[in-house]
C-alpha positions, -999 to 999 in steps of 0.1 A, spaced: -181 -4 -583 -178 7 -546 -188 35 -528 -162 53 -506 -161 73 -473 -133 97 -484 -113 115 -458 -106 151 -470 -78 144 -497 -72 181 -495 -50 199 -467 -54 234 -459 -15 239 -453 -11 229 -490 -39 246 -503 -35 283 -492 -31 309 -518 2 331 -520 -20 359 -522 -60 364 -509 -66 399 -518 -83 402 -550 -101 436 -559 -132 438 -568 -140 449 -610 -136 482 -614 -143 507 -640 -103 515 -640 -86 517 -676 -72 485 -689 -35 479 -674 -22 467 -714 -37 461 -745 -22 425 -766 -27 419 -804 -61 440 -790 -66 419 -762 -73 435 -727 -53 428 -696 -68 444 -664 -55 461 -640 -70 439 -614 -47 413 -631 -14 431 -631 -24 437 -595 -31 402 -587 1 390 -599 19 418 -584 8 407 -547 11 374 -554 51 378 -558 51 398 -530 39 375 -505 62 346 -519 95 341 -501 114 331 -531 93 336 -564 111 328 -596 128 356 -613 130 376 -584 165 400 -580 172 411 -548 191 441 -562 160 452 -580 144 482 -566 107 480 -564 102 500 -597 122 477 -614 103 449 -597 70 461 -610 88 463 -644 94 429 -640 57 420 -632 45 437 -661 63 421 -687 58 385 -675 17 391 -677 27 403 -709 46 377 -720 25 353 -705 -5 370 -727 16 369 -757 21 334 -754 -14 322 -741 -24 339 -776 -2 317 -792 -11 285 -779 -47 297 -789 -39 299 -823 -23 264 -826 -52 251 -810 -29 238 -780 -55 247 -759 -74 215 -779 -48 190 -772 -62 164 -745 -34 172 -720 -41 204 -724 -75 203 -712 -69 180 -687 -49 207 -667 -71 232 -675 -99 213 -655 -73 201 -626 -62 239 -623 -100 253 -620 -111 227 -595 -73 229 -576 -80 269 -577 -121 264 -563 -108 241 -538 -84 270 -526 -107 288 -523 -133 271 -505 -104 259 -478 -101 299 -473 -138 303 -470 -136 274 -441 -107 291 -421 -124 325 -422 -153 309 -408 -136 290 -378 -126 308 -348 -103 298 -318 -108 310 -285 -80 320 -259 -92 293 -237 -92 267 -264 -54 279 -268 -46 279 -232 -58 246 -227 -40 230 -256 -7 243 -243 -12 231 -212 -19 195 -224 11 198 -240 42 182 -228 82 178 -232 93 158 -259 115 130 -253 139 118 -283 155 78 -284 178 66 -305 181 27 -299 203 -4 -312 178 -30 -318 183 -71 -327 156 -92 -344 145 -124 -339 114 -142 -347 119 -164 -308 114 -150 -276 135 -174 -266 162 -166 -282 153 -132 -282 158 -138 -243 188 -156 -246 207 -127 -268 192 -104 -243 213 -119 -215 245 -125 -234 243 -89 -243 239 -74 -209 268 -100 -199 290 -89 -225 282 -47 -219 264 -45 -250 292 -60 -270 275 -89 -296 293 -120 -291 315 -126 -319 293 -159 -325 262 -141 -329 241 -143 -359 219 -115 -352 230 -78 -369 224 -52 -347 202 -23 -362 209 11 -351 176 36 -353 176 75 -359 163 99 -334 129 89 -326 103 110 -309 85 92 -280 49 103 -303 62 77 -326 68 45 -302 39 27 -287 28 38 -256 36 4 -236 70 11 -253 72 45 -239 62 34 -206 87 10 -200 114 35 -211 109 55 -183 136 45 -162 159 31 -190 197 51 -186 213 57 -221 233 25 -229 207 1 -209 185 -22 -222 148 -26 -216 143 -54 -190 125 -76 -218 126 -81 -255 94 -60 -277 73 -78 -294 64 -57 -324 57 -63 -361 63 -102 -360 94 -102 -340 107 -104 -309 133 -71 -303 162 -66 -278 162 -30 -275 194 -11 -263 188 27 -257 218 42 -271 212 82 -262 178 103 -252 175 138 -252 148 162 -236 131 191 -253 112 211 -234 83 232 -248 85 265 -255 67 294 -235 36 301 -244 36 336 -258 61 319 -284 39 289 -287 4 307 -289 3 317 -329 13 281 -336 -12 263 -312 -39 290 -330 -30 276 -365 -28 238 -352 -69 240 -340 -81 259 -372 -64 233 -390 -81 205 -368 -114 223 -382 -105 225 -413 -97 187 -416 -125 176 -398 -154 201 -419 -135 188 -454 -138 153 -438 -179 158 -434 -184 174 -466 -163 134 -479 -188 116 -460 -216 132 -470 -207 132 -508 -221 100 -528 -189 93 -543 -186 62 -565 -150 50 -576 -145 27 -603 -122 0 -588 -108 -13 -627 -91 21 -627 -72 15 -590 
């Protein structure tokens, strides 16, 4: 056994409900009645928001009018009930599967929840906002050619033949030449980055990169500049960026303050 400092396994951006308002019980009539089982209203209202908020949700007609809509509602939780009752009376509900996703939906469903509770609870000033888009800057995006070797040496020599050549290989070469996909500058390392500066498309970088266990000859093939966007169109997604920040870091407390034991046979 080991104990473990978990980070928070749980991301708000994947945890959010398609729909937050639930009311409250009520003394309203039942919304259907099923082999004289109840369906609340509450429910039927539930379900009703919920497809609502989705962009997409399954079975929805865009030629349907909202009447027909609601019709549709309705007889899926009715449906749904009429099949629920069934699985009852096969016992599915005792199957070991079964069960298991019973449990995994209540706890995925509480930690929903509690995710909401957080973000409701965290604020973000206009300052904090401000600040954060001006620390931001314009994104710079490579694509590269790129030769291996495990020599700087021979990383050097390639280097040379290549610049002598135009960036043609030599035909005697044994080194394949690698050609990347657009990378953001975020994801190069900063001494990378630094020397890039003053790198034209179709240059190379002065020196080979030593990186991962090789020596690399690193041709920048095109770069392109992005600048970022004004901050009234920026604001709402800076906003949701810090919650989020305070969302990872409370679930990442409430992990390091949990004694949490894992049993390593089962990893």
């Amino acid at each position: 056994m080991r104990y473990l400092h978990l980070r928070g396994i749980l991301f708000a951006s994947c945890l959010l409900l398609s729909f937050t308002s639930y009311a409250e019980e009520s003394n309203l009539a039942p919304f259907a009645t099923v082999n004289g089982e109840t369906l609340s209203v509450e429910l039927f209202q539930f379900l009703l928001g919920a497809r609502d908020s989705e962009q997409n949700p399954v079975g929805h007609d865009p030629n349907m009018s909202p009447e027909q809509q609601r019709m549709k509602v309705a007889e899926d939780l009715v449906i749904t009930e009429v099949l629920a009752q069934e699985a009852l009376r096969r016992n599915i509900h005792d199957q070991p599967r079964v069960r298991i996703e019973l449990e995994l939906a209540r706890k995925t469903l509480l930690a929903q929840m509690m995710v909401q509770e957080l973000m409701a609870g965290f604020k973000v000033s206009d300052t904090s906002i401000r600040k954060a888009y001006d620390d931001q800057q314009d994104t710079t995006l490579y694509r590269f050619n790129l030769w291996m070797t495990s020599s700087e040496e021979d990383a050097n020599t390639l280097l040379a033949a290549l610049k002598n050549a135009s960036g043609e290989q030599p035909s005697n070469s044994q080194y394949e030449k690698i050609e990347t996909p657009w990378l953001d500058q975020s994801e190069l390392e900063p001494q990378v980055v630094d020397r890039l500066a003053n790198v034209e498309a179709g240059a190379f970088l002065d020196e080979p990169v030593f990186q991962d266990g090789l020596w690399k000859v690193v041709q920048v093939i095109e770069r392109d500049i992005f600048e970022k966007p004004v901050f009234e169109e920026a604001r709402e997604i800076i906003k949701s960026q810090l919650i989020q920040e305070q969302v990872d870091e409370a679930i990442k407390r409430l992990s390091q303050s949990a004694e949490i034991e894992v049993n390593d046979a089962y990893l």
